[in-house]
C-alpha positions as CSV (number, residue, x, y, z in Angstrom):
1,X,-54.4,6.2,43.4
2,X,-51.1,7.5,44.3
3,X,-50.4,11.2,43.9
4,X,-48.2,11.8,40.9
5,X,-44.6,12.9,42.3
6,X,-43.1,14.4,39.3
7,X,-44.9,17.9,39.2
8,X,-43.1,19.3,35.8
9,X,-44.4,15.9,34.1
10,X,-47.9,15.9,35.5
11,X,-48.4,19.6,34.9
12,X,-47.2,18.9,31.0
13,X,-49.8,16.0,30.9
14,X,-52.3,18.7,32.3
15,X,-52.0,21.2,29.9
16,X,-51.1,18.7,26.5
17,X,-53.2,15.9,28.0
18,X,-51.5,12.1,27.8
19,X,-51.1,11.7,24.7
20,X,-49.3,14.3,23.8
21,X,-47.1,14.2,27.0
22,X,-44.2,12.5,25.6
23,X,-43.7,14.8,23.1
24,X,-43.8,17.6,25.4
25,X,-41.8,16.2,28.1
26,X,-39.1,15.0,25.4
27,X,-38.9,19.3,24.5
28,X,-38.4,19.8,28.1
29,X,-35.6,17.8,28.8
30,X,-38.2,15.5,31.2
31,X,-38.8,12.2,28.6
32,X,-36.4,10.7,26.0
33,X,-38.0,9.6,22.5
34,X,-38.5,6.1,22.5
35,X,-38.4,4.2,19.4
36,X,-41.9,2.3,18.8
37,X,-42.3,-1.4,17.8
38,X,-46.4,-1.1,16.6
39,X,-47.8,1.1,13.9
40,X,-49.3,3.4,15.8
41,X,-53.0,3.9,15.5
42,X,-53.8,7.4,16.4
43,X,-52.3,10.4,15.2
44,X,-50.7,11.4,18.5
45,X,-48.9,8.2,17.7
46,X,-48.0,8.9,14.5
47,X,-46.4,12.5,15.5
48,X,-44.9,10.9,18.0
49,X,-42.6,8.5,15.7
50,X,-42.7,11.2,13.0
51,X,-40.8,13.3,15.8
52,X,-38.5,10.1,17.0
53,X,-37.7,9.3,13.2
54,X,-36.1,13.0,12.5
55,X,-34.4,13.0,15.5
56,X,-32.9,10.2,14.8
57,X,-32.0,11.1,11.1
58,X,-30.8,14.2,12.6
59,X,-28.7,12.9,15.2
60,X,-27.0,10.4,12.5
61,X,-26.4,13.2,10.2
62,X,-29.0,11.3,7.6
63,X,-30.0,14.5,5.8
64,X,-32.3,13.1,3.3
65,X,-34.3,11.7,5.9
66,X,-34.5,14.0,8.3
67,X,-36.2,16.1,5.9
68,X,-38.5,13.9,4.9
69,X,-39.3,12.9,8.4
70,X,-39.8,16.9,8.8
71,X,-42.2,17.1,5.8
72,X,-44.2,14.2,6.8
73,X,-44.4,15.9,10.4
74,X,-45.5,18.9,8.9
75,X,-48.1,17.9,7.1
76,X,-49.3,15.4,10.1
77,X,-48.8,18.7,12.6
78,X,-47.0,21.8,11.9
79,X,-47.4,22.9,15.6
80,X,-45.7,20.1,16.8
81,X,-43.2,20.7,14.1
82,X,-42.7,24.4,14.8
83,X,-42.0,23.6,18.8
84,X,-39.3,20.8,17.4
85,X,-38.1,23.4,15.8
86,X,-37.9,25.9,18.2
87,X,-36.4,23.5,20.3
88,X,-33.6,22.5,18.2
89,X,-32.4,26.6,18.0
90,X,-32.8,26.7,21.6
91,X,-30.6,23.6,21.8
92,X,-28.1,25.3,19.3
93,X,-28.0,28.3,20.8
94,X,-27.0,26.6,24.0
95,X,-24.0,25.0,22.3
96,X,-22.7,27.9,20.6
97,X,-21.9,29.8,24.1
């Protein structure tokens, strides 16, 4: 198997593991969201779209459903919400200067 060149992306899938990688990489600027045709099946999965859905709602100014896109996420994974989160005032404050 061939080394993995992108070092930022493989050190994210070491510490978060695979399935959590696109979610990670997306918050560092390495992955963009990808909207998903299936239902997904594990809860990775489902955090994943939960994450792509208020995003999306967000970037569209759809206010009621970005915050029930939030709510859902929360409930599914309020770590994953909190770093969203966190990432959105980092991305704000980046703006404002």
């Amino acid at each position: 198997m061939e080394a993995m060149r992108n070092r930022p992306l493989a050190a994210i899938i070491e510490e978060h593991g695979p399935a959590l990688a696109p979610i990670h990489g997306f918050f560092q600027g390495l992955l963009p969201l990808v909207a998903q045709e299936k239902k997904p099946v594990s809860r990775e999965g489902r955090v994943y779209k939960l994450l792509c859905q208020a995003e999306q709602a967000r970037r569209f100014g759809n206010h009621p459903g970005m915050v029930t896109a939030r709510r859902e996420l929360k409930n599914l994974s309020s770590e994953i919400l909190r770093e969203y989160l966190d990432w959105l005032a980092g991305k704000y404050r980046l703006m404002s200067r």
